[in-house]
Biopython code that builds the backbone (N, CA, C, O; Angstrom):
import numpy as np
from Bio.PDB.StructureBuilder import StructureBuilder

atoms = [
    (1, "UNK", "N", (3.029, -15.182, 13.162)),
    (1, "UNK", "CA", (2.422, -13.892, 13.457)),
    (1, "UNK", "C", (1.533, -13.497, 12.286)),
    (1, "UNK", "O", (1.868, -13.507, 11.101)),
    (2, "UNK", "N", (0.348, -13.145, 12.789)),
    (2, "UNK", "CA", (-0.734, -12.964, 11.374)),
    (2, "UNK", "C", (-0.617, -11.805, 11.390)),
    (2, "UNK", "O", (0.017, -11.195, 12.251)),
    (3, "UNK", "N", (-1.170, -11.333, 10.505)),
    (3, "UNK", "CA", (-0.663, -9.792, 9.962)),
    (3, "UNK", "C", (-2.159, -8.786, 10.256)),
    (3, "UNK", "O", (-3.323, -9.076, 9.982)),
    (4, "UNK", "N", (-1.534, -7.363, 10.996)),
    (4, "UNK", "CA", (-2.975, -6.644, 11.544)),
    (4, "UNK", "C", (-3.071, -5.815, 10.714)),
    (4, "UNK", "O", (-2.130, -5.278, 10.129)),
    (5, "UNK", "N", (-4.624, -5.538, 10.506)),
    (5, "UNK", "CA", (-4.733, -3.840, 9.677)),
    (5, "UNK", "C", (-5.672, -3.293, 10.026)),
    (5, "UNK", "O", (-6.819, -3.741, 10.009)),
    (6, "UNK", "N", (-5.257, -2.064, 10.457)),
    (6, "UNK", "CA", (-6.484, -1.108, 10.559)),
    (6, "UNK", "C", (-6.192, 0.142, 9.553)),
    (6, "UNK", "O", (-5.342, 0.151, 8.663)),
    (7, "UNK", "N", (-7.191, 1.312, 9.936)),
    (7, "UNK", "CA", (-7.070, 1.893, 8.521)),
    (7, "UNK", "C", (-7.626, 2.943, 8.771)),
    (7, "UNK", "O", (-8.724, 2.859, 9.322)),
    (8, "UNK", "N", (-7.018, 4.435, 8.426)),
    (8, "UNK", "CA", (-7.232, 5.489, 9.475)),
    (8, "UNK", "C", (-7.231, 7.048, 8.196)),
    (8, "UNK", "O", (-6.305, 6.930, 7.394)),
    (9, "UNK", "N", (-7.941, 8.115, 8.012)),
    (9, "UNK", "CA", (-7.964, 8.949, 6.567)),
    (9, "UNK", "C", (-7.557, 10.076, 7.399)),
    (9, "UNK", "O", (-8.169, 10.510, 8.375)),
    (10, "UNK", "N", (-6.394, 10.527, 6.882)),
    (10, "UNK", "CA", (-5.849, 11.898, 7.136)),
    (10, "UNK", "C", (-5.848, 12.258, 5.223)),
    (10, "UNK", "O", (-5.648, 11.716, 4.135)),
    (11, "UNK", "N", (-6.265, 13.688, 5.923)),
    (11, "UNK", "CA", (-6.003, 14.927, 4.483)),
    (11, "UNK", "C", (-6.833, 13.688, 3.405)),
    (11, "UNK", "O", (-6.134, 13.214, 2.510)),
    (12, "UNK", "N", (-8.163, 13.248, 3.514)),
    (12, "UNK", "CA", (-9.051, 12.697, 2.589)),
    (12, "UNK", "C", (-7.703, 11.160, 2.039)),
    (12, "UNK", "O", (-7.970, 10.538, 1.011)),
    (13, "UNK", "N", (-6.918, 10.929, 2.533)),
    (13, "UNK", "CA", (-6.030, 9.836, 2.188)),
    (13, "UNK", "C", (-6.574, 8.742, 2.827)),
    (13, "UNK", "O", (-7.482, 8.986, 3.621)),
    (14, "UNK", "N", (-6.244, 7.612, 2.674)),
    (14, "UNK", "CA", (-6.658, 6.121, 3.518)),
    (14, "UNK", "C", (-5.300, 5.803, 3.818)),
    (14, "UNK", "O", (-4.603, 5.622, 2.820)),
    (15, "UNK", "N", (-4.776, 5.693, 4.848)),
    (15, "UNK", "CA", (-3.171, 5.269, 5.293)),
    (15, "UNK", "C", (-3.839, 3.824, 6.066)),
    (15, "UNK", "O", (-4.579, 3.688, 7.040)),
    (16, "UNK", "N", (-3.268, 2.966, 5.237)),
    (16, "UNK", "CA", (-3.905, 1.290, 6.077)),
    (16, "UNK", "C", (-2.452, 1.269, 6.460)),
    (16, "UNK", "O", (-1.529, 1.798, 5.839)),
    (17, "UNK", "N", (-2.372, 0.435, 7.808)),
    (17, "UNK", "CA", (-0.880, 0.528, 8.779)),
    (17, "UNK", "C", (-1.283, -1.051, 8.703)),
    (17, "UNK", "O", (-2.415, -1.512, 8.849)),
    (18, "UNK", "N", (-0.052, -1.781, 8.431)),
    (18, "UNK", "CA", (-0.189, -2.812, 8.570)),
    (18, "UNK", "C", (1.004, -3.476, 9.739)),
    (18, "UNK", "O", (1.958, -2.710, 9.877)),
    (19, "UNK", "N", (1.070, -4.462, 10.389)),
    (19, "UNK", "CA", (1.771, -5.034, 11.464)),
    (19, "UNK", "C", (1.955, -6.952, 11.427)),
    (19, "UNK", "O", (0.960, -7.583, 11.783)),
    (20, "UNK", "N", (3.114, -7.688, 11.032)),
    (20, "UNK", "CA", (3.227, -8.735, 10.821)),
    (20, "UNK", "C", (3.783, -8.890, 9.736)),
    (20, "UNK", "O", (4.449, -8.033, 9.156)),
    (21, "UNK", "N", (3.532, -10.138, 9.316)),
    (21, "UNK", "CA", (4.457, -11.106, 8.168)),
    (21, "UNK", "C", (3.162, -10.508, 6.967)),
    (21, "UNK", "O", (1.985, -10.418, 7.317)),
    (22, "UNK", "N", (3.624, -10.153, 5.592)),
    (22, "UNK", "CA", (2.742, -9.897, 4.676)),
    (22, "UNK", "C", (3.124, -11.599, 3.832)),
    (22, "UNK", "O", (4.110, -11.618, 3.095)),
    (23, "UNK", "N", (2.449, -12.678, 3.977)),
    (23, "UNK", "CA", (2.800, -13.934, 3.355)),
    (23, "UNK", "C", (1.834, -14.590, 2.774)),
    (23, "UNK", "O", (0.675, -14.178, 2.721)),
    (24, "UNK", "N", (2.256, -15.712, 2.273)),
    (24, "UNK", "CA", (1.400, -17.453, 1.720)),
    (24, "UNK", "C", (0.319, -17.041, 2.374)),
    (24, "UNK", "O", (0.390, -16.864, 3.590)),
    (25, "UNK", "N", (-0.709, -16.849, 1.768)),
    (25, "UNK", "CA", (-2.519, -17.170, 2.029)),
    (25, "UNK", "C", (-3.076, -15.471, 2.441)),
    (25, "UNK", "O", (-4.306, -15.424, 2.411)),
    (26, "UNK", "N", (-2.629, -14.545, 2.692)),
    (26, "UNK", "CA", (-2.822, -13.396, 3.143)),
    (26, "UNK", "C", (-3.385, -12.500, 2.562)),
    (26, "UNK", "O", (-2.901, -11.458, 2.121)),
    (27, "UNK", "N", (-4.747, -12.973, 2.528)),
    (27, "UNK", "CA", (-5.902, -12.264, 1.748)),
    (27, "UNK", "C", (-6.586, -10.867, 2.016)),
    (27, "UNK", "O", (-7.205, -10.151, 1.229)),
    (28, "UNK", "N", (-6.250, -10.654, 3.578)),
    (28, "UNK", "CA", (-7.748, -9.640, 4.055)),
    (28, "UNK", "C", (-6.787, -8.368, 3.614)),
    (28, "UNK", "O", (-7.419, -7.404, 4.044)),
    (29, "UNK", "N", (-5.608, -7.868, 2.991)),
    (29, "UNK", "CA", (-5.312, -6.722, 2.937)),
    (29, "UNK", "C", (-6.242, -6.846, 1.124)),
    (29, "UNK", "O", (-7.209, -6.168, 0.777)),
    (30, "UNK", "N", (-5.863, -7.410, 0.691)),
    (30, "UNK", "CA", (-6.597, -7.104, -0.548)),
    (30, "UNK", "C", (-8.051, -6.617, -0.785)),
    (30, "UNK", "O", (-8.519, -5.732, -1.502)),
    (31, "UNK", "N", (-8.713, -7.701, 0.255)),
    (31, "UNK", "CA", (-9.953, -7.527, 0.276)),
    (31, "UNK", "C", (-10.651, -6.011, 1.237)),
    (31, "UNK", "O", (-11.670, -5.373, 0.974)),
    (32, "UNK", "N", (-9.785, -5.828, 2.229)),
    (32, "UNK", "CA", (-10.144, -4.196, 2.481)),
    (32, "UNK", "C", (-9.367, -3.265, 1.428)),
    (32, "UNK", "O", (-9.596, -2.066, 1.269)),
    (33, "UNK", "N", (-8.896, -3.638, 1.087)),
    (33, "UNK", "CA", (-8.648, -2.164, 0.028)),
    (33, "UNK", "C", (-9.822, -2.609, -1.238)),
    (33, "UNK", "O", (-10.710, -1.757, -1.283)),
    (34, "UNK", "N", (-9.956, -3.357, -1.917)),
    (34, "UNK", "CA", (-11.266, -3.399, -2.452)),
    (34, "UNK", "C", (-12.447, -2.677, -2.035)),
    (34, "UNK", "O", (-13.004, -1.775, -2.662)),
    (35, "UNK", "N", (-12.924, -3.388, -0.397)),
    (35, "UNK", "CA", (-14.069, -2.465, 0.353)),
    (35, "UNK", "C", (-13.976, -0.951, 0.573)),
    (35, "UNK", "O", (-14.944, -0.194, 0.652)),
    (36, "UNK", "N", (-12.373, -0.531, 0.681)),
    (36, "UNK", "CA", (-12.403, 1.030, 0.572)),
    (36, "UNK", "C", (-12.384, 1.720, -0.875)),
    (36, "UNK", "O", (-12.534, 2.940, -0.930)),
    (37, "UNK", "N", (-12.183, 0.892, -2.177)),
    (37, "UNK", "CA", (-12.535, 1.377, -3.285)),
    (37, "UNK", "C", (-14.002, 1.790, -3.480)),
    (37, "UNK", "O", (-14.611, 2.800, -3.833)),
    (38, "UNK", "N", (-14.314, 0.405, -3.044)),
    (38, "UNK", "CA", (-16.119, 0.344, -3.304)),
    (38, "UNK", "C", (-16.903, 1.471, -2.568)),
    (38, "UNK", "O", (-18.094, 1.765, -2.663)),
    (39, "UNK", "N", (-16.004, 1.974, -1.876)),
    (39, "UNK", "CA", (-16.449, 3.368, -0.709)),
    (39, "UNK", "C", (-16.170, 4.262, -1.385)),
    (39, "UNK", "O", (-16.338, 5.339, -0.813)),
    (40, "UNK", "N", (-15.701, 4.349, -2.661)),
    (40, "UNK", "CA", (-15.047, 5.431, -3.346)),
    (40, "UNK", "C", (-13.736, 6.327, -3.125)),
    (40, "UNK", "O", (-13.493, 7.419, -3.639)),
    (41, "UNK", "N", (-13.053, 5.682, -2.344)),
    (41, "UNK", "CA", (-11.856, 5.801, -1.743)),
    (41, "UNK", "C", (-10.691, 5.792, -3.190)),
    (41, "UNK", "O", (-10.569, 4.727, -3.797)),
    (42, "UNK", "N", (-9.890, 7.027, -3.654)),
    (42, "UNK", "CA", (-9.244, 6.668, -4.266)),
    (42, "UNK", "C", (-7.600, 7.178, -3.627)),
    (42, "UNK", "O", (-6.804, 6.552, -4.326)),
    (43, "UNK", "N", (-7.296, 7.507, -3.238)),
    (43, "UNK", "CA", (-5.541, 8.094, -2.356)),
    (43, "UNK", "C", (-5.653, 7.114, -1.343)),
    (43, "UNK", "O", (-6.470, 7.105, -0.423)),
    (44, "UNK", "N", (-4.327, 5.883, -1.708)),
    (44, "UNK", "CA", (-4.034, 5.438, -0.666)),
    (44, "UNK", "C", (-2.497, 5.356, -0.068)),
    (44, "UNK", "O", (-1.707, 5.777, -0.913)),
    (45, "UNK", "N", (-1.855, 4.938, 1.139)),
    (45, "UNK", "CA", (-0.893, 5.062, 1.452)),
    (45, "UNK", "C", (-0.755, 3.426, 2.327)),
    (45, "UNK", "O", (-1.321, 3.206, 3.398)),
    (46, "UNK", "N", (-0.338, 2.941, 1.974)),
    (46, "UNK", "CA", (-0.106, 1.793, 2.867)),
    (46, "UNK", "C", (1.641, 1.886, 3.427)),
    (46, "UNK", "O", (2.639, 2.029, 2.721)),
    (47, "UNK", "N", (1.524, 1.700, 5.457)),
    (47, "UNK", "CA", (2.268, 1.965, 5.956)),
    (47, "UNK", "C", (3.253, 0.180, 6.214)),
    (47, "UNK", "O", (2.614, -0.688, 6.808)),
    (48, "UNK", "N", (4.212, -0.052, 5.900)),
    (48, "UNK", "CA", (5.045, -1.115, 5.782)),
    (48, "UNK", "C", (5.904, -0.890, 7.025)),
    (48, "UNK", "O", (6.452, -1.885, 7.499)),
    (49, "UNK", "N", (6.014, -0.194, 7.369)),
    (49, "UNK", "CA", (7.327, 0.172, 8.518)),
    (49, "UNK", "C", (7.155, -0.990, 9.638)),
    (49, "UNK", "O", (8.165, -1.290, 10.275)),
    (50, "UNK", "N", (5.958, -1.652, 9.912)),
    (50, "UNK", "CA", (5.900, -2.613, 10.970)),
    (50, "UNK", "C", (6.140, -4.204, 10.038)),
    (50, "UNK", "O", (6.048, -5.243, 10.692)),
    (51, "UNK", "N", (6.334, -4.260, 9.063)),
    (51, "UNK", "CA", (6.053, -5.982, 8.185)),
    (51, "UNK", "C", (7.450, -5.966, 8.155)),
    (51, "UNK", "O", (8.115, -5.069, 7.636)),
    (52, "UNK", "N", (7.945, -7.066, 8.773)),
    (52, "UNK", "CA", (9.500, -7.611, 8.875)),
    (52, "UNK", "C", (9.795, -8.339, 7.693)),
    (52, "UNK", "O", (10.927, -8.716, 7.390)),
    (53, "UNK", "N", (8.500, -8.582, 6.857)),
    (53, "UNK", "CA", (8.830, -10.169, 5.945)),
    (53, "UNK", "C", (8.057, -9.702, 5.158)),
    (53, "UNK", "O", (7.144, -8.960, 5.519)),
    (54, "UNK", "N", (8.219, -9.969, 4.181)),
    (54, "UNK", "CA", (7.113, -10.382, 2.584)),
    (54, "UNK", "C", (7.433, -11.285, 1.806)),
    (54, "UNK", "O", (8.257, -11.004, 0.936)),
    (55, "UNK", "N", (6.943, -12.503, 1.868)),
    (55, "UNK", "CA", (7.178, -13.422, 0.611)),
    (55, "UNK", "C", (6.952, -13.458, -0.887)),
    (55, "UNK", "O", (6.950, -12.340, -1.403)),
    (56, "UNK", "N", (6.854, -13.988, -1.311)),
    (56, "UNK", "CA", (6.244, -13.883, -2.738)),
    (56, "UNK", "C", (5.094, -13.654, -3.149)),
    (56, "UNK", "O", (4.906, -13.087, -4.225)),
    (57, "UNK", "N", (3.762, -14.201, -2.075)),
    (57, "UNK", "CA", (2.656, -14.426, -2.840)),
    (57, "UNK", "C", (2.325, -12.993, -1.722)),
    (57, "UNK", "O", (1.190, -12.533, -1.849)),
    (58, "UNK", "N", (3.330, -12.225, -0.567)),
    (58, "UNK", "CA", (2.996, -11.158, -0.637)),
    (58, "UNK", "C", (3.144, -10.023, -1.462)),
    (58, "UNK", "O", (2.388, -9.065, -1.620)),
    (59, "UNK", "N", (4.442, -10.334, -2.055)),
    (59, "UNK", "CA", (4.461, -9.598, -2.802)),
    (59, "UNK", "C", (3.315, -9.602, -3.869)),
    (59, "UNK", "O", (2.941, -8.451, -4.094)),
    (60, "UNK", "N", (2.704, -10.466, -4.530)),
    (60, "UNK", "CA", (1.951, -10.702, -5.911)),
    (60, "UNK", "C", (0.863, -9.701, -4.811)),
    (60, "UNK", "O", (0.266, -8.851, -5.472)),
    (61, "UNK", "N", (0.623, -9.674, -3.757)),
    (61, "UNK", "CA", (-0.955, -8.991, -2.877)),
    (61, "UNK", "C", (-0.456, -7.740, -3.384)),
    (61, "UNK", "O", (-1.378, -7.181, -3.977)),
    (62, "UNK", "N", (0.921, -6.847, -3.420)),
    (62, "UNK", "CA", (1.231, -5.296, -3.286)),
    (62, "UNK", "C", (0.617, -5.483, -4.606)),
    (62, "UNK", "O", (-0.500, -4.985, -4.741)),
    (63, "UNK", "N", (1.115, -6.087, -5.579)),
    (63, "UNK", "CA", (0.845, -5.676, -7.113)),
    (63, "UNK", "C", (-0.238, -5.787, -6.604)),
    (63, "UNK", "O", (-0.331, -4.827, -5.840)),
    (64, "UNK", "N", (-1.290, -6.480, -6.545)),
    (64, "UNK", "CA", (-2.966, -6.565, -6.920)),
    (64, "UNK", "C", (-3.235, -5.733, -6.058)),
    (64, "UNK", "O", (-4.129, -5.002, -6.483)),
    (65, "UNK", "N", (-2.934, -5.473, -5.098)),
    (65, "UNK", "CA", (-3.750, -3.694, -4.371)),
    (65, "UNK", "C", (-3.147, -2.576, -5.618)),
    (65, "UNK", "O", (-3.919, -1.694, -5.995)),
    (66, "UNK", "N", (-2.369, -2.625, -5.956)),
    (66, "UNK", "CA", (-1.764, -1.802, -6.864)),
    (66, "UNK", "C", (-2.371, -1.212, -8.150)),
    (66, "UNK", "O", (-2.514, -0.077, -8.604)),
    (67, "UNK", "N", (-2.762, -2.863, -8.668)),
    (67, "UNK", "CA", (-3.639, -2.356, -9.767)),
    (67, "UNK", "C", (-4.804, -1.890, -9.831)),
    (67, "UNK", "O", (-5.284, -1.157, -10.696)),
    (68, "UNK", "N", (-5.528, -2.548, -8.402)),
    (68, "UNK", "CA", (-6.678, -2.196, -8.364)),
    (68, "UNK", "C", (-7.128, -0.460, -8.127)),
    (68, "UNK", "O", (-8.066, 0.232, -8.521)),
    (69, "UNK", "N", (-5.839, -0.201, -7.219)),
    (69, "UNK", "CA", (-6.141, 0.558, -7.068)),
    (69, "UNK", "C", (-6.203, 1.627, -8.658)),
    (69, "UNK", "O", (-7.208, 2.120, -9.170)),
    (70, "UNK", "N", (-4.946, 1.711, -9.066)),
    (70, "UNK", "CA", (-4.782, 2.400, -10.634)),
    (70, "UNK", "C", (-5.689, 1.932, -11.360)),
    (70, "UNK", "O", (-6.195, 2.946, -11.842)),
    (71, "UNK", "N", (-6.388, 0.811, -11.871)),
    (71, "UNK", "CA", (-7.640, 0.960, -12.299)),
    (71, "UNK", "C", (-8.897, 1.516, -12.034)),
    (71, "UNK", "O", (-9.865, 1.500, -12.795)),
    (72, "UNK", "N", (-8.841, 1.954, -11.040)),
    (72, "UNK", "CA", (-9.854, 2.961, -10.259)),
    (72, "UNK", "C", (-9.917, 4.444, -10.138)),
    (72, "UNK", "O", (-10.706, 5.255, -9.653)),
    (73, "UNK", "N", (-8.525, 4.488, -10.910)),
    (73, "UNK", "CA", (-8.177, 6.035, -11.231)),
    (73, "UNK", "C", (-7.426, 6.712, -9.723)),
    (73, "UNK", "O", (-7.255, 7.877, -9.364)),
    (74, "UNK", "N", (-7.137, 5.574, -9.167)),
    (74, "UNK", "CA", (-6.409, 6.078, -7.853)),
    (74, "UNK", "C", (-4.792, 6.079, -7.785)),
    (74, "UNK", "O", (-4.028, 5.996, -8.747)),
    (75, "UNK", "N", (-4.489, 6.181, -6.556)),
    (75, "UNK", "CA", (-2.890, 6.337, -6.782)),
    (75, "UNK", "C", (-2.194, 5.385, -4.906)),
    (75, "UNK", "O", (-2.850, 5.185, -3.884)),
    (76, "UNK", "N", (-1.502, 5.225, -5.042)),
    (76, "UNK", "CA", (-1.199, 4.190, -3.877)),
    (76, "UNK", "C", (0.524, 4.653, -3.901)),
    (76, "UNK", "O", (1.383, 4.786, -4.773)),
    (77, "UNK", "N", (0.451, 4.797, -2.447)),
    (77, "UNK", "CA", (2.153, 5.337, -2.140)),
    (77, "UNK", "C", (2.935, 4.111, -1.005)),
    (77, "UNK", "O", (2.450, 4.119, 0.126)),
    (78, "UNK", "N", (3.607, 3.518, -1.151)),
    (78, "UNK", "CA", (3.883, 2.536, 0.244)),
    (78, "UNK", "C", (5.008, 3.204, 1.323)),
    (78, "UNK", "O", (6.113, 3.098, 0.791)),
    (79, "UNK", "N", (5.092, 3.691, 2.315)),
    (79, "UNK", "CA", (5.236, 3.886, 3.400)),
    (79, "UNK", "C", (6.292, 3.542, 4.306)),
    (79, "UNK", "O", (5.919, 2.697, 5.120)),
    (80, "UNK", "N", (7.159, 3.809, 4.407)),
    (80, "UNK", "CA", (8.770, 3.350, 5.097)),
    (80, "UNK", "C", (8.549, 1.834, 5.249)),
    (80, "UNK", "O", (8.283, 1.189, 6.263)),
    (81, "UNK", "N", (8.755, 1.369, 3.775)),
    (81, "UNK", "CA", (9.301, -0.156, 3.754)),
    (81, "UNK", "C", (10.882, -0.418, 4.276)),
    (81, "UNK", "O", (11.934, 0.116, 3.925)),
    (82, "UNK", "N", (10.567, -1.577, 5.365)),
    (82, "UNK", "CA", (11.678, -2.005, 5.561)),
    (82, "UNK", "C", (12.823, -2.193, 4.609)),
    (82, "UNK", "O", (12.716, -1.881, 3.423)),
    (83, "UNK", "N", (14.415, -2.933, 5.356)),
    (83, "UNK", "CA", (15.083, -2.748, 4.371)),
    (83, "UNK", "C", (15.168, -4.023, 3.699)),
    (83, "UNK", "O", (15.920, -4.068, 2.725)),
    (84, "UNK", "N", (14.362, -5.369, 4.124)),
    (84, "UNK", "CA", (14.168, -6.696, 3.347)),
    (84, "UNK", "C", (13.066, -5.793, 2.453)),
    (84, "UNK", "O", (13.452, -4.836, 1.781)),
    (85, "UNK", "N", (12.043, -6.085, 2.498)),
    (85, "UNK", "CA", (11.532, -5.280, 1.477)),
    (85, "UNK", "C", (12.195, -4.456, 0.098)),
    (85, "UNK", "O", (12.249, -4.743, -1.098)),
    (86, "UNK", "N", (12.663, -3.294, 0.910)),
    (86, "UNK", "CA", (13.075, -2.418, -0.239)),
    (86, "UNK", "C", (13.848, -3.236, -1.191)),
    (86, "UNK", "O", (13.751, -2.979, -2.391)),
    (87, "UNK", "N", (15.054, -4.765, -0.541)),
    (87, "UNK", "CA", (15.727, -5.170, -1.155)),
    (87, "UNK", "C", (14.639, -6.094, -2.092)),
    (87, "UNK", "O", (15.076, -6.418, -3.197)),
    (88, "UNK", "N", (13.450, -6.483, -1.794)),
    (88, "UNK", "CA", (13.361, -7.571, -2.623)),
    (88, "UNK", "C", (12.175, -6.475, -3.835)),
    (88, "UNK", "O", (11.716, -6.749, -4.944)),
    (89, "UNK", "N", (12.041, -5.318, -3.025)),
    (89, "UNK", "CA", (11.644, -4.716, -4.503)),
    (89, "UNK", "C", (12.862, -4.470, -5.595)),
    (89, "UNK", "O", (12.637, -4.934, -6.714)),
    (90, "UNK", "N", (14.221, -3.742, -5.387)),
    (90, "UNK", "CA", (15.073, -3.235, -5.800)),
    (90, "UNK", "C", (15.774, -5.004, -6.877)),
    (90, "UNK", "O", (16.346, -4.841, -7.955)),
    (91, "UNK", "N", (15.546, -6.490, -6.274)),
    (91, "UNK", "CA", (15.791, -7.644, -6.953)),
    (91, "UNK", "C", (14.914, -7.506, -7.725)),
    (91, "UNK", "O", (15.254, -6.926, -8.756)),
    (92, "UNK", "N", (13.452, -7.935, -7.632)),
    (92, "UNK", "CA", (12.467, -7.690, -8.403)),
    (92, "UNK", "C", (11.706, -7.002, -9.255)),
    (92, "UNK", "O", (10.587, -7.176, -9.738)),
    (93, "UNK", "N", (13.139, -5.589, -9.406)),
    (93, "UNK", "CA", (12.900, -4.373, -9.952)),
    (93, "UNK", "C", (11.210, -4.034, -10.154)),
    (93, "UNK", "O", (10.585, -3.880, -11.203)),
    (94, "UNK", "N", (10.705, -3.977, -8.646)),
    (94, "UNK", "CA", (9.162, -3.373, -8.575)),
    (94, "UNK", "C", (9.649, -2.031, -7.883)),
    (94, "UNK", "O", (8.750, -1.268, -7.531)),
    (95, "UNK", "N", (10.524, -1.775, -7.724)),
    (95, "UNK", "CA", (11.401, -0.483, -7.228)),
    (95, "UNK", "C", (10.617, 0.562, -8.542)),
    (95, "UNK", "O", (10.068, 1.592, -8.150)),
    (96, "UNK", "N", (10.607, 0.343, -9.587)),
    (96, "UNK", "CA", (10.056, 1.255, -10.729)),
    (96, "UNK", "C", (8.703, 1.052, -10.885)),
    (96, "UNK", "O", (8.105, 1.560, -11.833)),
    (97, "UNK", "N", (8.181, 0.403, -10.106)),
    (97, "UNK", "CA", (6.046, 0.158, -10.141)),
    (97, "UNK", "C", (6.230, 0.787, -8.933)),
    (97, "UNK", "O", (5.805, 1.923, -9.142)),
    (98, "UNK", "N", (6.595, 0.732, -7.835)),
    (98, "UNK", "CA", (5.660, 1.593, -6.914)),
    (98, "UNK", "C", (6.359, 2.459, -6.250)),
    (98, "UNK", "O", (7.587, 2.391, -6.195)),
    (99, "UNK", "N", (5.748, 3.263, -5.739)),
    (99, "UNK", "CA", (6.348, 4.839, -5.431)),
    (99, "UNK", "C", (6.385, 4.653, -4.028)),
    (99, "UNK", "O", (5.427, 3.998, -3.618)),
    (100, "UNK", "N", (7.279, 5.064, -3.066)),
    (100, "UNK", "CA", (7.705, 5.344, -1.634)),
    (100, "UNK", "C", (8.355, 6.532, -0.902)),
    (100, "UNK", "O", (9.116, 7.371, -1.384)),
    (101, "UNK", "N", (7.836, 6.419, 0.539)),
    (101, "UNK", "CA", (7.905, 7.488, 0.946)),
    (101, "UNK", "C", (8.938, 7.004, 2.262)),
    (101, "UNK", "O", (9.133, 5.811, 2.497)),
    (102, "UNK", "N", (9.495, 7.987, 2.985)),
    (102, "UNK", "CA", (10.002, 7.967, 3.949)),
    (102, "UNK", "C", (9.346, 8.246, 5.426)),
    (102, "UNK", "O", (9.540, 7.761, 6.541)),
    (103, "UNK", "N", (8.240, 9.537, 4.759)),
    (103, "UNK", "CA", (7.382, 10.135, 6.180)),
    (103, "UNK", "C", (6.208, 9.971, 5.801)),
    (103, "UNK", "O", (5.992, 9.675, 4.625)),
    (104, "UNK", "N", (5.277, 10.112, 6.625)),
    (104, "UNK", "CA", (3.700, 9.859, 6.212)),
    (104, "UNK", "C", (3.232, 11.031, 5.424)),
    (104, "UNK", "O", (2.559, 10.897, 4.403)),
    (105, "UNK", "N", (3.681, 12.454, 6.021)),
    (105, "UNK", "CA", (3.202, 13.820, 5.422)),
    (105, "UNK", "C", (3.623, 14.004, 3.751)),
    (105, "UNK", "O", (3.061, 14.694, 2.900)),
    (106, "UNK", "N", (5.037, 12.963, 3.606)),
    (106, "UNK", "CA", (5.084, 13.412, 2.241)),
    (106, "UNK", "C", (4.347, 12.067, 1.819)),
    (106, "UNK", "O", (3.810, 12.414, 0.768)),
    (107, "UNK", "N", (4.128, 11.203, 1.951)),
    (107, "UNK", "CA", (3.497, 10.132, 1.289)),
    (107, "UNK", "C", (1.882, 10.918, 0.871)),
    (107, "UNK", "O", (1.387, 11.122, -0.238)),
    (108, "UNK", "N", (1.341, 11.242, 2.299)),
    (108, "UNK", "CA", (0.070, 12.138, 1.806)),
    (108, "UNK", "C", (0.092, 12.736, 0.913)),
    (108, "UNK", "O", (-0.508, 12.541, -0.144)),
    (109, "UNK", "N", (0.860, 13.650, 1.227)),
    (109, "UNK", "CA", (0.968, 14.940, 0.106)),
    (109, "UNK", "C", (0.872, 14.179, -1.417)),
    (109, "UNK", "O", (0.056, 14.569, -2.252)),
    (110, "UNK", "N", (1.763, 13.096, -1.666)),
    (110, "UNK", "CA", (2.079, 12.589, -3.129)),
    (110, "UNK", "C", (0.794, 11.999, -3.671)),
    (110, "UNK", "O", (0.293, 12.204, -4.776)),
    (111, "UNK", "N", (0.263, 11.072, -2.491)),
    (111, "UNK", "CA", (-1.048, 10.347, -2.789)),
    (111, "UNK", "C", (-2.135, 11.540, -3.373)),
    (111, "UNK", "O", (-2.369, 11.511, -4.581)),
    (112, "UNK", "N", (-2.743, 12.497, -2.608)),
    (112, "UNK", "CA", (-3.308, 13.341, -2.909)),
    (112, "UNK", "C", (-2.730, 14.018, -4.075)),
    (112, "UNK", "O", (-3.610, 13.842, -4.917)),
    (113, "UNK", "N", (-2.088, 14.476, -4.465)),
    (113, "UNK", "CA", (-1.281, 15.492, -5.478)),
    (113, "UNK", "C", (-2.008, 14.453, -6.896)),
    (113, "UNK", "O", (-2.809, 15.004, -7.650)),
    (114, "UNK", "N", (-1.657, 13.085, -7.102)),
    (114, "UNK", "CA", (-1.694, 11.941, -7.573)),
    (114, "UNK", "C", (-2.848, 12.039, -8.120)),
    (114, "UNK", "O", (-2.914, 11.942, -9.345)),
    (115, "UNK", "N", (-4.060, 12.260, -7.325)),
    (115, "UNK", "CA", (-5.465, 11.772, -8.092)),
    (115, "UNK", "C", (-6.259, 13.023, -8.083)),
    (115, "UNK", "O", (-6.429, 13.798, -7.141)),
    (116, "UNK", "N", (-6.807, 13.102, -9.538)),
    (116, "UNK", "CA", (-7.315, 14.283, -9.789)),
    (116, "UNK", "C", (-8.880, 14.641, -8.742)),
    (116, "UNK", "O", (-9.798, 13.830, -8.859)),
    (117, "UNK", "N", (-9.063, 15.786, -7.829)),
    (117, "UNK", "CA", (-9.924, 15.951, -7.339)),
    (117, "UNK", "C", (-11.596, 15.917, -7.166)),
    (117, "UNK", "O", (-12.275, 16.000, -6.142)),
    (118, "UNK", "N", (-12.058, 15.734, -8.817)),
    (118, "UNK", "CA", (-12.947, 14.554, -9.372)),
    (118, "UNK", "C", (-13.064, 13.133, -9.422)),
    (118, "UNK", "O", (-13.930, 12.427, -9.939)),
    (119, "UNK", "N", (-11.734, 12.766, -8.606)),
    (119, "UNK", "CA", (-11.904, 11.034, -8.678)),
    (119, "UNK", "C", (-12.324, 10.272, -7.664)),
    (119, "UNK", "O", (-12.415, 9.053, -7.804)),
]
sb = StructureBuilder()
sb.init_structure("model")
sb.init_model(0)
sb.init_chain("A")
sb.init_seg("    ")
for serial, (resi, resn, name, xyz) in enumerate(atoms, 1):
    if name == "N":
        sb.init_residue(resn, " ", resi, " ")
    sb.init_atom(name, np.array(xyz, "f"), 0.0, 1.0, " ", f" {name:<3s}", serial, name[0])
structure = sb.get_structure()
């Protein structure tokens, strides 16, 4: 199952919803969050609640949307991660790099709150 994204801005946020395996070779989430930087896009929320799986070299994709995004002066919230997930952040203690939400409204809220209104 290849993994879908589309990508939708409530309250000036970018919430990309993703659907599938986040795995080995799984480039195009990186590369649209790049294209929505380059748009000047800085609050993002990426929604996990549909990705059953993340491997490793998905995981290494969260970090690199991650940084990119924080080097951009932005802020990135991830979105009712499953409970494989949460576990292999909580092993991988990335539980303390990235911030999560339960509902979309508070994920917004945090994303926005996050980046100063000049950014």
């Amino acid at each position: 199952m290849s993994l879908a994204i589309t990508s939708r801005i409530v309250a000036g946020v970018v919430i990309v919803d993703l659907s599938g395996r986040l795995c080995f070779l799984e480039v195009a989430l990186h590369k649209q969050i790049k294209e929505l930087l380059d748009e000047g896009h800085r609050s993002f929320v990426v929604n996990l609640a549909d990705v059953p799986y993340v491997d490793s070299f998905g995981l290494g994709q969260l970090i690199a949307i991650w940084t990119s995004i924080r080097s951009a002066g932005g802020h990135l919230v991830l979105l009712r991660p499953t409970d494989h997930v949460q576990h292999l952040f909580q092993i991988t203690k990335l539980n303390s790099v990235f911030e999560t939400a339960g509902e979309e409204v508070q994920a917004v809220r945090s994303a926005r709150i996050s980046v100063p209104a000049s950014a």
